[in-house]
N, C-alpha and C positions, 0 to 999 in steps of 0.2 A: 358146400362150405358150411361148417356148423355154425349156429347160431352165436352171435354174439350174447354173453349173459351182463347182466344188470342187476345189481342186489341194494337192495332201501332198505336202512335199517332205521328205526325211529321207535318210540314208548308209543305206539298208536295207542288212539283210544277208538270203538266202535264208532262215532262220528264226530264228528266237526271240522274247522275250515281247510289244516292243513290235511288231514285227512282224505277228504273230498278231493282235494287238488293231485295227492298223490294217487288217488285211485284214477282219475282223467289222467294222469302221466301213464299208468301202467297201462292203459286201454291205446292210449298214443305209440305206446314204446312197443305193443306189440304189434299193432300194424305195420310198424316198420322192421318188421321178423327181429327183431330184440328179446331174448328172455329175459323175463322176469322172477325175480324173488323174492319177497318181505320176509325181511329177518325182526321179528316181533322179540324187544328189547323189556326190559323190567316190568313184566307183567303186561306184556302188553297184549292188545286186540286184533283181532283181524279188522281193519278198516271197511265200512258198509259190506257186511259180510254177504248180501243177496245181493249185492253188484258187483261185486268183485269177479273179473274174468277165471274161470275155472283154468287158466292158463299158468295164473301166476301159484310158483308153489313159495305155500306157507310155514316158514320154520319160525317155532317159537323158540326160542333161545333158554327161555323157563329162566331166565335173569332177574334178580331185586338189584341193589345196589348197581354204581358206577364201576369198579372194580371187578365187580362180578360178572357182568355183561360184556368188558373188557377179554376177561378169562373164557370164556365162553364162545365170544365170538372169535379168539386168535385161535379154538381149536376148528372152529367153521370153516375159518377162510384157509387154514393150515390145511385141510383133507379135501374143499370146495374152494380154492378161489375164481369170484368170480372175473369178467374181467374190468368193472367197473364197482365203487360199491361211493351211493351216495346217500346222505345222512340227511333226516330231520331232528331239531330239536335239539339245546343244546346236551345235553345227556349224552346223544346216536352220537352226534361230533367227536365229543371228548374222549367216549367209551372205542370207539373206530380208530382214531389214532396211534392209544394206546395197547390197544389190539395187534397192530401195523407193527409194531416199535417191538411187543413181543414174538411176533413170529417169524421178526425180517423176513417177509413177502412183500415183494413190489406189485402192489396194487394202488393201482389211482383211488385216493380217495377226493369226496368233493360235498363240501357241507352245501347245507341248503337255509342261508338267512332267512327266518321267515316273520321276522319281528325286529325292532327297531335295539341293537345290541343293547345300548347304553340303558334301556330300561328293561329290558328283563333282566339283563346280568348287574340287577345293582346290589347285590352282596358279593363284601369286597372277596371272601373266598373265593367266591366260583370265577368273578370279574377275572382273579390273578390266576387260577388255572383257565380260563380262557383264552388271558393272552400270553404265557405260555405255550399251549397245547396248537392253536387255531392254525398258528403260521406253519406249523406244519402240513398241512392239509397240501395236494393236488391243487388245488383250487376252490375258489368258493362263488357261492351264487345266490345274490340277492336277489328279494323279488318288487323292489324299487329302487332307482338311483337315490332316495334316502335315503334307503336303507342300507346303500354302496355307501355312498356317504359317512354316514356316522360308524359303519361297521371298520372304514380305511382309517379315522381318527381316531379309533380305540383300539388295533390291532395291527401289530405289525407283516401285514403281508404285501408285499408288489403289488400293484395298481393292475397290472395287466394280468394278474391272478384271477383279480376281483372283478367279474359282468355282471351286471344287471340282465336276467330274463324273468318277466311279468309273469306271473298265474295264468296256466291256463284255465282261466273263468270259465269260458263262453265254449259250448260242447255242440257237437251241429243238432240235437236233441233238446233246444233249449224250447223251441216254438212248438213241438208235441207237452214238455212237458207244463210249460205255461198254458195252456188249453186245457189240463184236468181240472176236473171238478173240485170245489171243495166246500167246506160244511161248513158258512160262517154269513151270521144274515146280515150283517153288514159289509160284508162283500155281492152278494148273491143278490141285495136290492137296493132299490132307489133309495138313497138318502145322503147325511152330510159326508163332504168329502174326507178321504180315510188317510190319516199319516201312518206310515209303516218306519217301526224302527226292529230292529234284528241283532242277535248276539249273544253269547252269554252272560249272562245276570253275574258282571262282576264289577271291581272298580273300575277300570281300564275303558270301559264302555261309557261310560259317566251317564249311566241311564234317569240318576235326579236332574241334570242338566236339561235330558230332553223334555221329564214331566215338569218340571217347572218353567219350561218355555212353552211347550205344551197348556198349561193352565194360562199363562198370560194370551193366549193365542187365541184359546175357548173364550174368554170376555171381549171378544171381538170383533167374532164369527163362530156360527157353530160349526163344528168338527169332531171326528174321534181320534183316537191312537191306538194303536196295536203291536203292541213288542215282543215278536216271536225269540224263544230261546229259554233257556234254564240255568239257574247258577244260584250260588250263596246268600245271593244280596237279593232274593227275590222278596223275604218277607220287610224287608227295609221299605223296596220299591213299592209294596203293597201299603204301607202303614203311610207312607208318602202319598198316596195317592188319596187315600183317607184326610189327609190333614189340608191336600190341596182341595179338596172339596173335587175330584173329578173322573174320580168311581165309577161312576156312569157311563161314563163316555171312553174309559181308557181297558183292554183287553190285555193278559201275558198269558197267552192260550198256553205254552209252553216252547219245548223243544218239536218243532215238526220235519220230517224228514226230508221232505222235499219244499224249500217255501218260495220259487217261482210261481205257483197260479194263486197264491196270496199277491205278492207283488205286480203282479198281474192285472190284478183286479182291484190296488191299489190307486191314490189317487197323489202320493207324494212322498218319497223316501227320506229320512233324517237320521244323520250319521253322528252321533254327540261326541263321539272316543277322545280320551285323553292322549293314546299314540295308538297307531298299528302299522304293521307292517306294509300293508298294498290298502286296504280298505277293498278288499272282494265283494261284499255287499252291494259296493255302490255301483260297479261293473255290473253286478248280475240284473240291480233295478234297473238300471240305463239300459239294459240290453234288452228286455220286456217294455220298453217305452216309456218308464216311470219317470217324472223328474227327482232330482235330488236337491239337497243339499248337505254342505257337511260341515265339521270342527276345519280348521286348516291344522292339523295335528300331525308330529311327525309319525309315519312320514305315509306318504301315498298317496292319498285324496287332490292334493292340488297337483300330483303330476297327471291323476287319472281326469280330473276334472280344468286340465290346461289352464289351471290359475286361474280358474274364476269361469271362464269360457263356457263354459257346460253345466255351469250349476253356483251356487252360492257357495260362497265360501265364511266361515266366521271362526272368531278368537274361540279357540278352546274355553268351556266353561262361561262366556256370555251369554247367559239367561235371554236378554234382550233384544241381542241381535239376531238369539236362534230363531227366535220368536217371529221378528219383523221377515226375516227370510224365508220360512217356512211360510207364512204370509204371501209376499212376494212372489214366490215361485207355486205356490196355488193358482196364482193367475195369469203366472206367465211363465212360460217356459221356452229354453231353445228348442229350436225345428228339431225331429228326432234323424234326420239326412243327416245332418250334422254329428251327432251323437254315434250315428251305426257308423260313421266312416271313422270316425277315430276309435271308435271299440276294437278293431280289425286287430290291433296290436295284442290283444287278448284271447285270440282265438287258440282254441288247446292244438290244434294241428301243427299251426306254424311254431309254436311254443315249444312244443314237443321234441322237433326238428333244433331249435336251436337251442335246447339242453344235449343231442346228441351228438350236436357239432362240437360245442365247448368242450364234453368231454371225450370226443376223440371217438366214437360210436359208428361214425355216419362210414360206412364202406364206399370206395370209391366208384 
């Protein structure tokens, strides 16, 4: 029987979160003899191009605009339709639709929520072709019951449309790859305990939140910080750190490829964000033994962290409380038995599985 195919279309960029998540989908989707496709949208990348299975083939669509991509992909799926095609991003969503709409081919399509709607879509333009466009989809897949949530209150689609399936975070490769080496002397030796924070250097991360809870924290105890990632706001973050007096003690090594055996050899995770969609980060810390704590921001963190249960929780943008908590949980943290049994929910296998049930994949 020939393979069943599966085509993702998204603006990939060479890496980052959803990125990562969809390259562990495509590694899942083929073990389960699933073909694979990446249909690369407005200029887009091959996602982690040395990990990418030489299995999945690559079509760049050589797409700019939304319209374009549209035109583009209806003559793809017109000569290749696959027999599923699932979207990241709202761009892949809207441009897939109306792709659909011109080539009347009945293809399932199935977007993939990966962010909290109501605040990436807040220009009212795109908000109103959104919900327009959305309800027409196959179905859709958030990757938290927030994010089902506020996605069902801005968009008119049937409930039973709408599943929550979690990221597959957690890969069975995670304890090789928390075990490499890496090149950082405040990891590598004895000294004060290290907070790790992670992300791109943007607003949405509220990474002055974490350095100024950070600086109340250092007049208390000594400690360092370390904020792996790259973005816009890094020379902001730097001039900040300059004026908190805490230069010394605080590191943004950059963007690093792989940042398990940082966390690893971490001694406390701190999540500042103003909203995200799952909070991935805080999974991958907890999964290497790390405590955490986070913002309670919509959405993700307090479903990942069972209200409180697994780590701290605090008001978005509380200086003070980040502060007392990241404190707090320096010295005390939940059993890690606890933490790996509820991680389970995050496992890319099972995850895998129940994106190909929802979309109608799974052979009988």
């Amino acid at each position: 029987m020939p393979s069943l195919r599966i085509a993702i279309l998204a603006p990939f960029k060479t890496w980052g979160g959803i990125e990562g998540k969809i390259l562990t989908l495509c590694r899942a989707f083929l073990k389960s003899d699933i073909s694979v496709e990446l249909l690369l949208a407005r200029e887009g990348q091959t996602p982690y191009p040395n990990r990418m299975p030489d299995e999945v083939e690559i079509i760049d669509l050589a797409s700019r605009g939304k319209l374009d991509t549209a035109l583009k992909l209806a003559q793809r799926l017109k000569h290749h339709p696959p027999d599923v095609l699932l979207t990241a991003k709202d761009h892949a969503a809207k441009a897939a639709i109306i792709a659909r709409a011109l080539t009347r081919v009945s293809i399932p399509i199935y977007i993939k929520i990966t962010n909290t709607p109501s605040e990436i879509l807040r220009r009212p333009g795109k908000r109103m072709m959104a919900k327009w466009i959305y309800p027409w989809a196959t179905g859709a897949i958030a990757i938290s019951e927030g994010v089902r949530q506020d996605f069902l209150a801005h968009f008119k689609m049937a409930p039973e449309l709408v599943t929550t399936i979690y990221n597959p975070a957690i890969t069975p490769d995670f304890p090789e790859r928390a075990a490499r080496a890496i090149d950082h002397s405040w990891l590598n030796k004895k000294g004060p305990p290290v907070i790790m924070g992670m992300g791109r250097l943007t607003p949405q991360k509220d990474f002055p939140t974490l350095l100024k809870a950070f600086a109340r924290l250092r007049k208390r105890l000594n400690a360092r910080l370390i904020i792996l990632g790259e973005g816009p706001a890094r020379l902001e973050l730097e001039a900040l750190t300059d004026e908190l007096s805490i230069s010394a003690d605080v590191d943004l090594p950059g963007f690093v490829s792989d940042p398990l055996p940082w966390l690893a050899r971490a001694n406390l995770f701190a999540l500042s964000s103003r909203y995200e969609g799952l909070g991935n980060v805080l999974i991958e810390a907890m999964a290497v033994g790390l405590p955490v704590v986070s913002t309670d921001c919509p959405s993700g963190p307090r479903e990942i962290l069972e209200n409180g249960r697994l780590g701290h929780l605090v008001h978005v943008g509380d200086v003070e409380a980040l502060a007392e908590a990241m404190e707090r949980s320096l010295n005390d943290s939940p059993p890690f038995e606890e933490t790996a049994k509820s991680l389970q929910r995050f496992q890319s296998g099972p995850v895998a599985q129940q994106y190909l049930e929802f979309m109608g994949l799974l052979r009988e």
